[in-house]
C-alpha positions as CSV (number, residue, x, y, z in Angstrom):
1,X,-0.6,-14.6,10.0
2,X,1.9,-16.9,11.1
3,X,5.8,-16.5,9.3
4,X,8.4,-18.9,8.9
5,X,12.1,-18.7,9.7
6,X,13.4,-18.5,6.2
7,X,10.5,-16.0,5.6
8,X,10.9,-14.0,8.5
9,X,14.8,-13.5,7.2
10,X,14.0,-12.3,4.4
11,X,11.3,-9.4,5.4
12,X,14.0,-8.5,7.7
13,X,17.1,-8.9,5.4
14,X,19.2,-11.2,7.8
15,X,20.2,-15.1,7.6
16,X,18.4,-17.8,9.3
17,X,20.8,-18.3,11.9
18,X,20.3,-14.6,13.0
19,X,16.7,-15.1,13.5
20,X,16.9,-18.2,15.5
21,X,19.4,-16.5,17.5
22,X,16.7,-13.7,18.2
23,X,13.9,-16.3,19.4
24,X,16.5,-17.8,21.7
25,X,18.3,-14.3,23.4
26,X,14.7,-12.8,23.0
27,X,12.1,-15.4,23.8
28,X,11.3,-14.1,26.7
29,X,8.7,-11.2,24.1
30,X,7.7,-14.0,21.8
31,X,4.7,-16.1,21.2
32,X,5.9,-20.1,22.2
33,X,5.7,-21.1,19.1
34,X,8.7,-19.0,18.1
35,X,10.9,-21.2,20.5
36,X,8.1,-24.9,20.1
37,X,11.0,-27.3,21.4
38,X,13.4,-29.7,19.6
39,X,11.8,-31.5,16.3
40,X,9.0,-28.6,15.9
41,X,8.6,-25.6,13.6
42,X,9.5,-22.1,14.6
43,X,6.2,-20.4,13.8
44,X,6.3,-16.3,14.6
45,X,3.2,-14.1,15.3
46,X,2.7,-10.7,14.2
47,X,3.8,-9.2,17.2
48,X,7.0,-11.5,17.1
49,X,7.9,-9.8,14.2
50,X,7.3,-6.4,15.3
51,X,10.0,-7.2,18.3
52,X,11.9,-8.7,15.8
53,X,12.2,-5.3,13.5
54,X,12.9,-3.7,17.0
55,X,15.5,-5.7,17.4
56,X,17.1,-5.5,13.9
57,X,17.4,-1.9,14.6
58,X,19.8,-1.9,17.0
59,X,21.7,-5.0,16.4
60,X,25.2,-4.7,15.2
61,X,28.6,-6.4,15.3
62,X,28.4,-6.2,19.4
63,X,24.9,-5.8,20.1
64,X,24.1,-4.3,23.5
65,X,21.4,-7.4,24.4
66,X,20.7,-5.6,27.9
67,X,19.8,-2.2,26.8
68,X,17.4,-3.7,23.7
69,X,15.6,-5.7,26.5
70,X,15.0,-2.5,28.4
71,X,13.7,-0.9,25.4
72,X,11.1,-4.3,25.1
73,X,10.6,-4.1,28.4
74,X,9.4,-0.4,27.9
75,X,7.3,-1.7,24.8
76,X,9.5,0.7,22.4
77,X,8.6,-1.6,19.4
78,X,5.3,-0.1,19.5
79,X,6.6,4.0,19.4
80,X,8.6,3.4,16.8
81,X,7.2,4.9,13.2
82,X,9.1,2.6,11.0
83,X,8.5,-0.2,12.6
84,X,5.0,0.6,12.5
85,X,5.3,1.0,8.8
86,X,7.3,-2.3,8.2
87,X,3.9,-4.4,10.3
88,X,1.7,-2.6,7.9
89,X,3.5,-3.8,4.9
90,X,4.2,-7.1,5.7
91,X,0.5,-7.5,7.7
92,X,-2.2,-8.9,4.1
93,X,-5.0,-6.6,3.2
94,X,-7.6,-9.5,4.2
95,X,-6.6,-12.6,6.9
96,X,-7.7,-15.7,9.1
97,X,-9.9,-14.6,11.3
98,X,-7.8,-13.5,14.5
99,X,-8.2,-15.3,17.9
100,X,-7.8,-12.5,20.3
101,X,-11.2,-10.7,19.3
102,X,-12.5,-8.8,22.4
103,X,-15.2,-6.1,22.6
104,X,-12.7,-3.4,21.4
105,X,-12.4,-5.2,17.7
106,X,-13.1,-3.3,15.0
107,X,-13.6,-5.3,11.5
108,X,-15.4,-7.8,9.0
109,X,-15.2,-10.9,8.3
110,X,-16.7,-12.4,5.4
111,X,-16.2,-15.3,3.2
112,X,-16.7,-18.4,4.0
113,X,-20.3,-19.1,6.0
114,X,-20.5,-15.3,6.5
115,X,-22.0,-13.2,3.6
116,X,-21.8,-10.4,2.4
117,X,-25.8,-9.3,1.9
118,X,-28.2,-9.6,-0.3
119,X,-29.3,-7.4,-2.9
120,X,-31.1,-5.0,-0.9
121,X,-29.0,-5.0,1.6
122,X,-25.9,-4.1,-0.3
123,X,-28.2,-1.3,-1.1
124,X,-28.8,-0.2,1.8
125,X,-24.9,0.2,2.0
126,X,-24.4,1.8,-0.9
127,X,-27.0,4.4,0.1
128,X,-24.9,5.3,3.4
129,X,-21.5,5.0,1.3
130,X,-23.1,8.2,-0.5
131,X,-24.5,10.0,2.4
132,X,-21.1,9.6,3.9
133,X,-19.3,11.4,1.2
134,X,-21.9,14.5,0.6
135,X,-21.7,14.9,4.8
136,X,-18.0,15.1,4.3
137,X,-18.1,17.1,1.2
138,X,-20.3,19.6,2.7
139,X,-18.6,19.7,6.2
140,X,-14.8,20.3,4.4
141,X,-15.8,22.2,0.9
142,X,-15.0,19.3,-0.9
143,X,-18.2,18.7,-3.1
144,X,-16.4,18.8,-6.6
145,X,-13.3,15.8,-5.4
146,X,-16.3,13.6,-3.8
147,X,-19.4,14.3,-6.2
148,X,-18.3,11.6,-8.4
149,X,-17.8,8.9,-6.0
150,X,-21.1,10.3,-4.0
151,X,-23.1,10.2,-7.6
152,X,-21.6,6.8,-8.4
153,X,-22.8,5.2,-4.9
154,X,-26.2,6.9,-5.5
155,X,-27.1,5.5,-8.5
156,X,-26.2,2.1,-7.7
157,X,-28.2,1.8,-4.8
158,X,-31.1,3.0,-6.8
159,X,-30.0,0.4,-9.7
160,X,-29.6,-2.1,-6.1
161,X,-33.0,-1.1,-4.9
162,X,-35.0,-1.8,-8.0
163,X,-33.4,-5.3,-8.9
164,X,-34.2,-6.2,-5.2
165,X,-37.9,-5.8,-5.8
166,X,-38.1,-7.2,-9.8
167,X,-36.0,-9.9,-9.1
168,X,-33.8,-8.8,-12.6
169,X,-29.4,-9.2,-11.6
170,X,-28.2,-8.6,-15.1
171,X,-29.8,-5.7,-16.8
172,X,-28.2,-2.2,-15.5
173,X,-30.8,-0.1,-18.0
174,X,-32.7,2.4,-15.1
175,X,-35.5,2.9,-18.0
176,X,-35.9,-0.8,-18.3
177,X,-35.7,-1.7,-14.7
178,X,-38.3,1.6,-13.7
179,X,-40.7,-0.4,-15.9
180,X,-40.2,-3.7,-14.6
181,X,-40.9,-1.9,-10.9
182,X,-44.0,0.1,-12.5
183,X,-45.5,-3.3,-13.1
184,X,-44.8,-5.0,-9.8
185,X,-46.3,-2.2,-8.0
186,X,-49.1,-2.2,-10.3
187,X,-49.9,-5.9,-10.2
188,X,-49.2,-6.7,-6.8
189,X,-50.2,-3.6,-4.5
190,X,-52.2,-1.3,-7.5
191,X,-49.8,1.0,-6.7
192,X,-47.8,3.9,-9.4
193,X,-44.8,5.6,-9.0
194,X,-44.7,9.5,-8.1
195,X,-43.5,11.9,-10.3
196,X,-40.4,13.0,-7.7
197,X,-39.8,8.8,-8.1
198,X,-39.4,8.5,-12.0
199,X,-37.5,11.7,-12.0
200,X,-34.6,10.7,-10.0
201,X,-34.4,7.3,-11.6
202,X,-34.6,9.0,-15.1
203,X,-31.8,12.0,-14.0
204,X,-29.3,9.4,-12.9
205,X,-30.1,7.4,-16.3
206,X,-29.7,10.5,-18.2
207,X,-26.4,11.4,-16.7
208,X,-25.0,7.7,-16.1
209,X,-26.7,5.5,-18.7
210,X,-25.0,2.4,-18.1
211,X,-23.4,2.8,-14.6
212,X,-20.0,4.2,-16.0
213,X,-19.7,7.3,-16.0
214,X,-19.3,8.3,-12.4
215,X,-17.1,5.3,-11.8
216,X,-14.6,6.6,-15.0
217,X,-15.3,10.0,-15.3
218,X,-17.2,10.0,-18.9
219,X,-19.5,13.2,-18.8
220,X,-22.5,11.9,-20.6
221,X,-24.7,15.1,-20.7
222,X,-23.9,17.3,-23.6
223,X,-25.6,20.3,-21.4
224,X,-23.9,21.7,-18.5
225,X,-25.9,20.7,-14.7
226,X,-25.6,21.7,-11.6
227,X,-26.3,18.9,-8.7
228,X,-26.9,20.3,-5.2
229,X,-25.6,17.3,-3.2
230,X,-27.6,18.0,0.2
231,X,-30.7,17.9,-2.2
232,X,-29.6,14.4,-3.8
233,X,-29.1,13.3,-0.8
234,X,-32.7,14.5,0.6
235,X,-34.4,12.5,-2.6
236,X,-32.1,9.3,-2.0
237,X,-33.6,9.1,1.6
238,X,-36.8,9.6,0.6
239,X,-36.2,6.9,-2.5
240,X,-35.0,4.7,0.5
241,X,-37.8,4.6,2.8
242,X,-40.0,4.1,-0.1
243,X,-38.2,1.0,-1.4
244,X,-37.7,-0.2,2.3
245,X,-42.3,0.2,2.8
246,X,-42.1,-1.9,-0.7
247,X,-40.0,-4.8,0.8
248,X,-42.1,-4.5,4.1
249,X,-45.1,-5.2,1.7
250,X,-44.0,-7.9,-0.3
């Protein structure tokens, strides 16, 4: 997150010069590598260019220098809406890692050596994704904007869960990979699936056969449903802890 000179003038809609006359009159609110010293490159942080947009705002023909420092001095650049708006625009939706990470951080990195999860694990987020939305949607009256999305996380972390135990990545038939689990339970633990088990595995195939039609909108069933979201949401956890005392076994 670093911005050139020529870069810098044109978020801002000025001319070089201009901005190297900023880092000079203002250096005094910059980062030093927006004034480096003779033969280096003028290099501005984010928060340079949030006092830079401050001081766009009130520069003109005869610029009262005196009365913009007060307002740095009084950190104005950060009260300011539009200039708030104008960090968010030019600030990318994923970045280097920042240096000044404290305890109050909130974020994720990822990429790189850090990965996202594996199968089961990506799951298990999934899972919360949709027990997030039905606690919202039942707290605001909101289950018919947020059943999709809800349904959508639901029956991927079942898809998730399964592929997780069977070892399959490819296949996204729930019929096909409910038999595939049948027979690792049955080989390795002489275990079967209960009833309540198949079902919702064979409702969310019925309803979403190939993993589209919550994510697009296609209504599948010909019949008309009606899906009590806290109830899904009851079965998911119990699907959950049953997959999670599978992986425990294997």
């Amino acid at each position: 997150m670093k911005y050139g000179v020529s870069e810098t003038a044109r978020l801002l809609s000025v001319d070089r010069d201009t901005v190297q006359t900023w880092a000079r009159i203002f250096s005094d609110y910059l980062s030093p590598d927006a004034n480096p010293g003779k033969g280096k490159v003028r290099h501005f942080l984010i928060n340079d260019m949030r006092v830079f947009a401050y001081v766009f705002t009130y520069w003109e023909e005869n610029p009262d220098i005196e009365n913009i420092k007060y307002g740095l001095n009084a950190n104005s650049q950060f009260d300011d809406e539009a200039i708030h708006n104008f960090i968010i625009s030019i600030t990318p939706l994923f970045r280097a890692m920042p240096d000044d990470i404290d305890e109050t951080w909130r974020g994720v990195v990822f990429g790189g050596e850090f990965e996202l999860g594996d199968i089961f694990t990506t799951a298990e987020s999934f899972k919360l994704a949709g027990d997030k939305l039905v606690e919202i949607a039942h707290e605001n009256y909101e289950e018919r904007e947020l059943f999709q999305p809800a349904l959508y996380n639901y029956r991927h972390a079942t898809e998730l869960y399964i592929k997780a135990i069977v070892g399959e990545q490819f296949n996204h038939n729930l019929l096909d990979l409910k038999e595939r689990l049948k027979i690792v339970l049955r080989t390795r633990f002489k275990a079967v699936l209960p009833e309540w088990f198949e079902n919702v595995i064979e409702a969310f195939d019925y309803s979403d056969p190939n993993g589209t039609a919550f994510r697009y909108g296609i209504t599948v069933p010909k019949d008309e449903l009606y899906a009590d979201m806290k109830h899904i949401k009851t079965l998911m956890d119990w699907l959950s802890k049953s997959f999670k005392r599978i992986k425990k076994a294997e």
